[in-house]
Chimera marker file (.cmm) of the C-alpha trace (Angstrom):
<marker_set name="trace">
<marker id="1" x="64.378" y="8.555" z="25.449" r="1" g="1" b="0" radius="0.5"/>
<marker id="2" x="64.277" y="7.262" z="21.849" r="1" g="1" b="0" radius="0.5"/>
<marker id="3" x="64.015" y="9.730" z="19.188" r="1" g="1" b="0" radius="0.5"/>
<marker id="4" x="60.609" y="8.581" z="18.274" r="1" g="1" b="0" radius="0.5"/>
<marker id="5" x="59.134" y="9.579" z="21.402" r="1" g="1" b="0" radius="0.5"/>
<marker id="6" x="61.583" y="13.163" z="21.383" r="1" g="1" b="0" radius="0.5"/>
<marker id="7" x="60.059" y="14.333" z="17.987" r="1" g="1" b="0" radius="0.5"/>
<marker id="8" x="56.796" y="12.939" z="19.971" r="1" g="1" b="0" radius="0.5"/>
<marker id="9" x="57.218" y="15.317" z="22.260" r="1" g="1" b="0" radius="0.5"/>
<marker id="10" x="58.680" y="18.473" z="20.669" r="1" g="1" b="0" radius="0.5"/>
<marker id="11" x="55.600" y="18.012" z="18.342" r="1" g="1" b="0" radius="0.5"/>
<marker id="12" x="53.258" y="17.940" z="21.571" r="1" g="1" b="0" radius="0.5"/>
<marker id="13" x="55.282" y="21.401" z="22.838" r="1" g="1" b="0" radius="0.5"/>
<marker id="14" x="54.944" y="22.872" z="19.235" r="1" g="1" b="0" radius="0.5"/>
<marker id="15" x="50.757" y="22.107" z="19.396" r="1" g="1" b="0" radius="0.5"/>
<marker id="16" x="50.899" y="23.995" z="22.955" r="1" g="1" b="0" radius="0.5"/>
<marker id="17" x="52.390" y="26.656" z="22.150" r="1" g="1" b="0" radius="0.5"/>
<marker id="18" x="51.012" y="27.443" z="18.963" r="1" g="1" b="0" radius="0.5"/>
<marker id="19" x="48.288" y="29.842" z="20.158" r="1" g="1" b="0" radius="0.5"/>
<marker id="20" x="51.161" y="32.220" z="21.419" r="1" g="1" b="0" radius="0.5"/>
<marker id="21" x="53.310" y="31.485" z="18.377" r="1" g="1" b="0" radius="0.5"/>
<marker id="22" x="50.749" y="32.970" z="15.955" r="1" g="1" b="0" radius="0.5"/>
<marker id="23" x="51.380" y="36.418" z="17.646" r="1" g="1" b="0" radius="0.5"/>
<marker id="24" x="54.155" y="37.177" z="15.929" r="1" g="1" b="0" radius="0.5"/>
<marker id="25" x="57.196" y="36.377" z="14.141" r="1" g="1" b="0" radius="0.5"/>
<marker id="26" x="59.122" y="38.397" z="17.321" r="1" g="1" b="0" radius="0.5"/>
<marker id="27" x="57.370" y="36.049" z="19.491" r="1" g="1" b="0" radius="0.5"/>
<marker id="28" x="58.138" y="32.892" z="17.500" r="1" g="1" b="0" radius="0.5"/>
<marker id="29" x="62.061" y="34.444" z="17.748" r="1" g="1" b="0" radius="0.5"/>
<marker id="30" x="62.042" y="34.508" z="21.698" r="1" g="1" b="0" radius="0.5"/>
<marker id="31" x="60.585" y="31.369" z="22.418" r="1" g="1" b="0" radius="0.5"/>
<marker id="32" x="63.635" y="29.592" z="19.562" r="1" g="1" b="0" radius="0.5"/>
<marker id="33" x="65.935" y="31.825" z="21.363" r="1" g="1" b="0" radius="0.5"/>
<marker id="34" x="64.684" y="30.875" z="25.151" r="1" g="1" b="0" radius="0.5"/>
<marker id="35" x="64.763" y="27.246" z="24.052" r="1" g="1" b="0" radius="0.5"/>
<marker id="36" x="68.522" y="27.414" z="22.377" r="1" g="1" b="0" radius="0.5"/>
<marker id="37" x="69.219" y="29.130" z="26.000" r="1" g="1" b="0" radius="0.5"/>
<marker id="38" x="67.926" y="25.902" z="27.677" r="1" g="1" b="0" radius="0.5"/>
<marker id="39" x="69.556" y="23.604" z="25.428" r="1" g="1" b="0" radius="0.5"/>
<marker id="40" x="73.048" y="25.572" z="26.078" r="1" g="1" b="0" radius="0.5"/>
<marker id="41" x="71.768" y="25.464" z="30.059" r="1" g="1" b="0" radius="0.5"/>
<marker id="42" x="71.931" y="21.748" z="29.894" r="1" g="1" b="0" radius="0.5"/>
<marker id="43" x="75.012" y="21.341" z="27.666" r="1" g="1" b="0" radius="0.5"/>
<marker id="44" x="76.775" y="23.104" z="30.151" r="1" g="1" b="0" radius="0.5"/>
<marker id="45" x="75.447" y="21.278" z="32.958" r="1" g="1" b="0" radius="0.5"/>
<marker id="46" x="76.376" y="17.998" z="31.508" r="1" g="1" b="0" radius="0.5"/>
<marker id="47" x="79.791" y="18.929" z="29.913" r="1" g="1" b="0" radius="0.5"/>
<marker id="48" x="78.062" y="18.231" z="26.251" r="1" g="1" b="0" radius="0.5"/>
<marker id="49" x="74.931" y="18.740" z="24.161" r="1" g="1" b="0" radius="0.5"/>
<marker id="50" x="73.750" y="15.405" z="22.840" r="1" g="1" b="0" radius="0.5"/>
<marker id="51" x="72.686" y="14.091" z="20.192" r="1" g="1" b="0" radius="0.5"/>
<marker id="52" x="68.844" y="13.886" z="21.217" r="1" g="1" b="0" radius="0.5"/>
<marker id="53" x="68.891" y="17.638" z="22.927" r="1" g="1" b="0" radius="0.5"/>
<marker id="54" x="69.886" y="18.943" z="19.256" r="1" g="1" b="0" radius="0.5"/>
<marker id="55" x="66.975" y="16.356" z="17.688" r="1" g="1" b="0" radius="0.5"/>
<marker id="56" x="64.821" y="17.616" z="19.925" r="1" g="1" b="0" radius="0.5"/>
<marker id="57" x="65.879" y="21.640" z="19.508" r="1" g="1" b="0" radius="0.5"/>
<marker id="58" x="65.638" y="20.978" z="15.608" r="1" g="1" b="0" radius="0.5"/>
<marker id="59" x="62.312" y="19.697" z="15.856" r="1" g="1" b="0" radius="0.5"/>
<marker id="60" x="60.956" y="22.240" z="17.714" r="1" g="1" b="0" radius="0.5"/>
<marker id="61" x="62.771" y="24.759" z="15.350" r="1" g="1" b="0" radius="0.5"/>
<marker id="62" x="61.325" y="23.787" z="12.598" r="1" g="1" b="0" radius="0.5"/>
<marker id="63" x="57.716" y="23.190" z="13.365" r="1" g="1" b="0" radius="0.5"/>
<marker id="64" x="57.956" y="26.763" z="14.912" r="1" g="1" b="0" radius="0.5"/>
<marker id="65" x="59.643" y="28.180" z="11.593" r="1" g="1" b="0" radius="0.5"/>
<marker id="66" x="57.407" y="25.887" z="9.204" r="1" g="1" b="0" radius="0.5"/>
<marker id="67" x="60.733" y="25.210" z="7.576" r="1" g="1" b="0" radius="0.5"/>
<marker id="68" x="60.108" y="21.736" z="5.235" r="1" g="1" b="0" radius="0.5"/>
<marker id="69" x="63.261" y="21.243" z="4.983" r="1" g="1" b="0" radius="0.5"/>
<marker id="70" x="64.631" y="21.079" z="8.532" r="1" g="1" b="0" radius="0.5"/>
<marker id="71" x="61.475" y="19.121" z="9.464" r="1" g="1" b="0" radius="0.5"/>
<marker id="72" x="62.449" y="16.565" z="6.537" r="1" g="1" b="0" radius="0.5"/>
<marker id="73" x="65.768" y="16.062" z="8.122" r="1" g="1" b="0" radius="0.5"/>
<marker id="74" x="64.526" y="15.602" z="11.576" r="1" g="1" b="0" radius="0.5"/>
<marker id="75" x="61.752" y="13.264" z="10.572" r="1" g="1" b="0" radius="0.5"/>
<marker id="76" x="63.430" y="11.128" z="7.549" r="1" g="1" b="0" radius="0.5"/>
<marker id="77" x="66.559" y="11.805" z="7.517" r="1" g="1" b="0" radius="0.5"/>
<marker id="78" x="68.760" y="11.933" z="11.115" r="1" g="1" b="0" radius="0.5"/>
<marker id="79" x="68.967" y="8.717" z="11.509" r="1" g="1" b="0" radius="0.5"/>
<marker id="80" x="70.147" y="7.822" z="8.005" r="1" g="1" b="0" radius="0.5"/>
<marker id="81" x="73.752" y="7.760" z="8.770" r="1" g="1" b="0" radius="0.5"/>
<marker id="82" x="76.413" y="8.841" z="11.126" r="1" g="1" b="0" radius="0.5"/>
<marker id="83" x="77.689" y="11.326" z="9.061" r="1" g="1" b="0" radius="0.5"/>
<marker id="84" x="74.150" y="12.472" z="8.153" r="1" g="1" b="0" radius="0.5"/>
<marker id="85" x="73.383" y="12.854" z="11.720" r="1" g="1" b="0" radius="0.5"/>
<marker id="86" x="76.986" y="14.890" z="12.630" r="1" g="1" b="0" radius="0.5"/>
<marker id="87" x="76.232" y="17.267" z="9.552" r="1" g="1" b="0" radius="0.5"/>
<marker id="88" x="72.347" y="17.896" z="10.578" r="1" g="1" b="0" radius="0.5"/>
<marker id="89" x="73.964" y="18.262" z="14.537" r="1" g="1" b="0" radius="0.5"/>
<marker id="90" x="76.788" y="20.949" z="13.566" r="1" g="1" b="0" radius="0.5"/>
<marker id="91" x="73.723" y="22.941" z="11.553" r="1" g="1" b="0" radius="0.5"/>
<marker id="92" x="71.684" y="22.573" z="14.852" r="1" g="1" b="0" radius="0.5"/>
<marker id="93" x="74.704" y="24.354" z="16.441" r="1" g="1" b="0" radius="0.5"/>
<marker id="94" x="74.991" y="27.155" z="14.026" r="1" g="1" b="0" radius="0.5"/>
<marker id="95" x="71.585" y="27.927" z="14.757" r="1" g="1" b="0" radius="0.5"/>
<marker id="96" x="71.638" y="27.705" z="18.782" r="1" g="1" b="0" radius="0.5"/>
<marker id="97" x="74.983" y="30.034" z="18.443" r="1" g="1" b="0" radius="0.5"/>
<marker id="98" x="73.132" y="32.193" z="15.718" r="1" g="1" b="0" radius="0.5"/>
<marker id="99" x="69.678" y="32.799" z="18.442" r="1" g="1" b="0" radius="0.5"/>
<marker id="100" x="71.872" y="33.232" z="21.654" r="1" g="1" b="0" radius="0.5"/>
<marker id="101" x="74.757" y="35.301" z="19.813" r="1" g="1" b="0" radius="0.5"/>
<marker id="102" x="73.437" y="38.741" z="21.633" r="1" g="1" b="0" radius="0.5"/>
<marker id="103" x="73.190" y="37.215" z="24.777" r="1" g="1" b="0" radius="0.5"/>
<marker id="104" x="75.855" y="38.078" z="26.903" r="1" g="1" b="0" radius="0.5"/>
<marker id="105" x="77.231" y="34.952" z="28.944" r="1" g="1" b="0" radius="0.5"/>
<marker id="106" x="75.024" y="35.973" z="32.318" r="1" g="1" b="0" radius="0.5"/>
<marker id="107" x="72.499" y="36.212" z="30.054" r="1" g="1" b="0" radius="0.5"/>
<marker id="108" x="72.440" y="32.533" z="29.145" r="1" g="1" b="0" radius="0.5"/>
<marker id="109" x="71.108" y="31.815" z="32.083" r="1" g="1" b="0" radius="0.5"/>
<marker id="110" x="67.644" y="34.020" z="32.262" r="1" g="1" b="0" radius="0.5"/>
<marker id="111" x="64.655" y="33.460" z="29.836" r="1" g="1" b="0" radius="0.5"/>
<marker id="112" x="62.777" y="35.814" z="28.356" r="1" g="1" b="0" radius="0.5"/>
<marker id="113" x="59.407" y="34.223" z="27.940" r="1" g="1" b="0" radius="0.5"/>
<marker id="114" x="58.083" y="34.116" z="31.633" r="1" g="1" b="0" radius="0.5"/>
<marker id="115" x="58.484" y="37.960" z="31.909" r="1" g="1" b="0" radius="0.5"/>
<marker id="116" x="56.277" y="38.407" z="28.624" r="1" g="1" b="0" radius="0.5"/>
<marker id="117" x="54.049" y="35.749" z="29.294" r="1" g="1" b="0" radius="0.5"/>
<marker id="118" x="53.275" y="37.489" z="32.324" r="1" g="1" b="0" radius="0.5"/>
<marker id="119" x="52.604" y="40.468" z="31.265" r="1" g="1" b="0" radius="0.5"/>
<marker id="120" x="50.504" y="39.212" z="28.487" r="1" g="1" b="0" radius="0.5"/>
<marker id="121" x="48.674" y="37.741" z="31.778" r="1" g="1" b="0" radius="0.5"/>
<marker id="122" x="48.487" y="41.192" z="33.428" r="1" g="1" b="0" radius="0.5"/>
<marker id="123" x="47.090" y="42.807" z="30.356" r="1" g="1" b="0" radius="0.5"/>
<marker id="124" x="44.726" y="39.927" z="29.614" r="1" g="1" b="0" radius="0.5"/>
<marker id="125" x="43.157" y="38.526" z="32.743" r="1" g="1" b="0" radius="0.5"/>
<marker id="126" x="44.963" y="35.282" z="32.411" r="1" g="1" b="0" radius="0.5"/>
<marker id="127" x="47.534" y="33.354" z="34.444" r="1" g="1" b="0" radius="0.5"/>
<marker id="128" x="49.507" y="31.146" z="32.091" r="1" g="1" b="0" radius="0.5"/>
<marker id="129" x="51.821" y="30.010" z="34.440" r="1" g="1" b="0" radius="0.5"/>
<marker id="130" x="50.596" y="29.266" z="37.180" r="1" g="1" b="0" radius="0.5"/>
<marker id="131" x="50.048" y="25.374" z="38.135" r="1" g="1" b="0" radius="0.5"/>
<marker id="132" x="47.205" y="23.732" z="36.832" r="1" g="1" b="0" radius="0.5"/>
<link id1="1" id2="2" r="1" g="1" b="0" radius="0.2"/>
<link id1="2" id2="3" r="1" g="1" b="0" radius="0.2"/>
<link id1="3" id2="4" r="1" g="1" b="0" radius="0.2"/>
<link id1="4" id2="5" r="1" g="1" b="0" radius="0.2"/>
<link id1="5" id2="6" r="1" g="1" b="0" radius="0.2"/>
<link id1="6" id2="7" r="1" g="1" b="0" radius="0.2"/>
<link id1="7" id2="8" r="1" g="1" b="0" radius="0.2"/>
<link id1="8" id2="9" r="1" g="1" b="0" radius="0.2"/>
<link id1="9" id2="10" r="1" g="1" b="0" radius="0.2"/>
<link id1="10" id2="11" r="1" g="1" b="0" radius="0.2"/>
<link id1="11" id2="12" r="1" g="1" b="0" radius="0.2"/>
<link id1="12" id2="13" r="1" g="1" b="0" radius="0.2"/>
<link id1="13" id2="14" r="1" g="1" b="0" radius="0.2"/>
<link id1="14" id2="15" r="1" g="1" b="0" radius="0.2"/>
<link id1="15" id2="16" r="1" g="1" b="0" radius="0.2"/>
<link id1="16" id2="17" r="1" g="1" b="0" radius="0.2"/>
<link id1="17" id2="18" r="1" g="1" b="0" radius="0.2"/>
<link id1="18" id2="19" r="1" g="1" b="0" radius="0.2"/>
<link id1="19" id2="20" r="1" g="1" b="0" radius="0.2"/>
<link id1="20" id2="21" r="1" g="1" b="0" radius="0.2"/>
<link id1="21" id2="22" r="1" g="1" b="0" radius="0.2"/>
<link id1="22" id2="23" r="1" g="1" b="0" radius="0.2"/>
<link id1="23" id2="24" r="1" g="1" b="0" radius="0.2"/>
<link id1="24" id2="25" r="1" g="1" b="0" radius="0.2"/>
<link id1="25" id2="26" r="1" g="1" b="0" radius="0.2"/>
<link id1="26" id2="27" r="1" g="1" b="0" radius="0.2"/>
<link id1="27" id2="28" r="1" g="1" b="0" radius="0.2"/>
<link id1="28" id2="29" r="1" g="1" b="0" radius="0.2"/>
<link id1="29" id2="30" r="1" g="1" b="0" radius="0.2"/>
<link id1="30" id2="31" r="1" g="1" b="0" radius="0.2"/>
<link id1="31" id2="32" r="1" g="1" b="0" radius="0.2"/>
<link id1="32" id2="33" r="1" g="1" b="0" radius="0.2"/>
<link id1="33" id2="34" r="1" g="1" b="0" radius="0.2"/>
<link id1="34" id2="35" r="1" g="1" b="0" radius="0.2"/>
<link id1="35" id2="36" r="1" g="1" b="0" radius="0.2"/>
<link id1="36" id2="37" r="1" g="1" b="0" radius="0.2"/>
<link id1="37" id2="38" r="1" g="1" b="0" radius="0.2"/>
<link id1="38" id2="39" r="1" g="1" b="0" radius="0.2"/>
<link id1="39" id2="40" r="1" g="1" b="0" radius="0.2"/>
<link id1="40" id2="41" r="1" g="1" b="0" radius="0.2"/>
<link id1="41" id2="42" r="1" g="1" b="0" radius="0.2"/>
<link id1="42" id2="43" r="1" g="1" b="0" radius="0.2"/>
<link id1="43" id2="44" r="1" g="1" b="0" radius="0.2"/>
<link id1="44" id2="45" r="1" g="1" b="0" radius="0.2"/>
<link id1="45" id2="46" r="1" g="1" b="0" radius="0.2"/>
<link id1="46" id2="47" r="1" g="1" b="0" radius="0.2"/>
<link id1="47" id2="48" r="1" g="1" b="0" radius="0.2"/>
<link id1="48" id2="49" r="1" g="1" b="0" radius="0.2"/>
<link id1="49" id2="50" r="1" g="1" b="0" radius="0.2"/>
<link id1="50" id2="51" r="1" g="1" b="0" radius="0.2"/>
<link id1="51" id2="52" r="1" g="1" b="0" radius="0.2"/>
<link id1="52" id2="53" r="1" g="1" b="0" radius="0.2"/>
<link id1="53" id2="54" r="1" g="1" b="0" radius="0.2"/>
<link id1="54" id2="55" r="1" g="1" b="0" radius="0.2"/>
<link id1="55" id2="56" r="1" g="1" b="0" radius="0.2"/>
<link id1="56" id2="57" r="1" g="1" b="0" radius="0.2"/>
<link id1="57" id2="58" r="1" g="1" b="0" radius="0.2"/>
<link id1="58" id2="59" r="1" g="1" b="0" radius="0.2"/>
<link id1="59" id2="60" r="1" g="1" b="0" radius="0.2"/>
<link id1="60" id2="61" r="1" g="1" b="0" radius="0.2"/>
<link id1="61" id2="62" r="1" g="1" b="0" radius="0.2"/>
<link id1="62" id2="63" r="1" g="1" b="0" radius="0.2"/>
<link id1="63" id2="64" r="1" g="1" b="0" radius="0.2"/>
<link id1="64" id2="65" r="1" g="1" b="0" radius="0.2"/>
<link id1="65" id2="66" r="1" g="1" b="0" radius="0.2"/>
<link id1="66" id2="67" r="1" g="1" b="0" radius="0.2"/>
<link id1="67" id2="68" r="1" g="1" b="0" radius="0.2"/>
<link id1="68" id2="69" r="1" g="1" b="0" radius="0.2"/>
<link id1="69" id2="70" r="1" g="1" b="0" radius="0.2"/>
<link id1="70" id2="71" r="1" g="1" b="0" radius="0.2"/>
<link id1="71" id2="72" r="1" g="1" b="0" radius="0.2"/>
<link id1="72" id2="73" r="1" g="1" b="0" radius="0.2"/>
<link id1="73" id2="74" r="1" g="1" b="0" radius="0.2"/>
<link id1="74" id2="75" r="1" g="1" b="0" radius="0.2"/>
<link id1="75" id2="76" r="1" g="1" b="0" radius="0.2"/>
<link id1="76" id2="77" r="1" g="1" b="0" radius="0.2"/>
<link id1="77" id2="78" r="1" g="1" b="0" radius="0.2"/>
<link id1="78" id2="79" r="1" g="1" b="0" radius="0.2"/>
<link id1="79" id2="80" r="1" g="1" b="0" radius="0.2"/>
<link id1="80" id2="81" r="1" g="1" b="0" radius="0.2"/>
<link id1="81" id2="82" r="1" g="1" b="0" radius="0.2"/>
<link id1="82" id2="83" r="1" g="1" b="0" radius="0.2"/>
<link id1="83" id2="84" r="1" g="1" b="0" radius="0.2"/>
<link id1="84" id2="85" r="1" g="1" b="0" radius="0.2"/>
<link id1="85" id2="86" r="1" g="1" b="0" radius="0.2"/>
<link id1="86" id2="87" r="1" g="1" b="0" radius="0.2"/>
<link id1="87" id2="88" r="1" g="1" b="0" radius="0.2"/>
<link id1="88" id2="89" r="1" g="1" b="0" radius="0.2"/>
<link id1="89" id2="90" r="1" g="1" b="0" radius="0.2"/>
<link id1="90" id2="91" r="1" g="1" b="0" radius="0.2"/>
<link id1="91" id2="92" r="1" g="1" b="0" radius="0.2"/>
<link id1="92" id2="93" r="1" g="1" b="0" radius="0.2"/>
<link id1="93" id2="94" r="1" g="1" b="0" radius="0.2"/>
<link id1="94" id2="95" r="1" g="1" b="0" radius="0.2"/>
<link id1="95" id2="96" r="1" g="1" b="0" radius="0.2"/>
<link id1="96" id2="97" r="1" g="1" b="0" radius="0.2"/>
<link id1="97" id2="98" r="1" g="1" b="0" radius="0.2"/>
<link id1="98" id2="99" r="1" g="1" b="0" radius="0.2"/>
<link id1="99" id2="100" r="1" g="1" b="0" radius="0.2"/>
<link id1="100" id2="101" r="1" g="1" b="0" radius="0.2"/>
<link id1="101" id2="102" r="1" g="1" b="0" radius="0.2"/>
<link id1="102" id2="103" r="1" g="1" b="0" radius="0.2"/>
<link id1="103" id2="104" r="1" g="1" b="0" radius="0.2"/>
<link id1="104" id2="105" r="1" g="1" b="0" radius="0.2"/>
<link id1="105" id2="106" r="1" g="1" b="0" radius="0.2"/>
<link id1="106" id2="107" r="1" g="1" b="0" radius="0.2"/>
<link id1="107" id2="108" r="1" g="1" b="0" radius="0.2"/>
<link id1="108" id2="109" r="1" g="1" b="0" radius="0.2"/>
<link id1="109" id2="110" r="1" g="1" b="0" radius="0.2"/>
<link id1="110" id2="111" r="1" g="1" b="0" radius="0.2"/>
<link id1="111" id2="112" r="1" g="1" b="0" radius="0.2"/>
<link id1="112" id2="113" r="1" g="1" b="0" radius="0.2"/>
<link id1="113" id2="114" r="1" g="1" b="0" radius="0.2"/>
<link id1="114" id2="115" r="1" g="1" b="0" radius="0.2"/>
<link id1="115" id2="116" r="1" g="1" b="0" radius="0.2"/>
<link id1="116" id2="117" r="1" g="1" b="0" radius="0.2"/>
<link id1="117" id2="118" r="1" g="1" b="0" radius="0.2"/>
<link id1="118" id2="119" r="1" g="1" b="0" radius="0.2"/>
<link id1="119" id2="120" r="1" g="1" b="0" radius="0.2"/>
<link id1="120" id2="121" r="1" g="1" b="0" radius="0.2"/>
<link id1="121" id2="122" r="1" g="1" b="0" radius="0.2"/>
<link id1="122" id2="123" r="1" g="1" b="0" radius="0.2"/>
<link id1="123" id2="124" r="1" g="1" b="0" radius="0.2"/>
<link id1="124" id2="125" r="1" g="1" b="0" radius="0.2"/>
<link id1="125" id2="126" r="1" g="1" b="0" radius="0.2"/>
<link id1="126" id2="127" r="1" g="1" b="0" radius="0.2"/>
<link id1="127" id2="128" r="1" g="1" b="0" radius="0.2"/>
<link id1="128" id2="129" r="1" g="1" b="0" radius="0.2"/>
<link id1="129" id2="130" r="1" g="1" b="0" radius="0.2"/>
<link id1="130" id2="131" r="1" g="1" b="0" radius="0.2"/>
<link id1="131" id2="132" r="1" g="1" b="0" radius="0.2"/>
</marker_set>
């Protein structure tokens, strides 16, 4: 996937989600920190995190935290240089370490958003994840 179509795509996740992301900041903190978990999930699984996966996580980060700066980087700035990319790709890192610090290693592996999500459901008469 080119990073074109990854920012693309973690732009199209943002727009979904953003009716549940304007419940709180909390909220807005467990989705980052259930997406960092994925992101870990698949470096594990492949041995590495790549390049795109920390794009991608960035991306998302950013539209999520509204953070100009970040979202500058991702959009203008990543592919500037190889060394421009490393640096923005070891701050991606500090940040997936920073939202998964708490969680203890067989933690990694569960997310927290499909318990709350359904019991927003339960309490709201919905049923968010259930196929379409």
């Amino acid at each position: 996937m080119h990073n074109r179509a990854i920012k693309k795509e973690a732009n199209l996740f943002f727009q979904g989600m953003a009716p549940l992301l304007n419940h709180s900041d909390e909220f807005q903190n467990i989705v980052l920190g259930d997406l960092a978990k994925l992101v870990r999930i698949c470096g594990q699984a492949n041995g590495f995190i790549s390049s795109k996966q920390l794009l991608a996580f960035l991306m998302t980060y950013a539209l999520i935290k509204q953070d100009t700066d970040k979202l500058k980087a991702t959009l203008n700035q990543w592919e500037t240089t190889p060394a421009l990319c490393r640096e923005f790709e070891k701050k991606t890192l500090k940040i997936l370490l920073r939202l998964t610090h708490n969680s203890k290693e067989s933690d990694i592996d569960s997310l927290s958003l499909p318990a709350i999500l359904n019991r927003m459901d339960e309490q709201g008469g919905s049923n968010r994840l259930e196929p379409t």
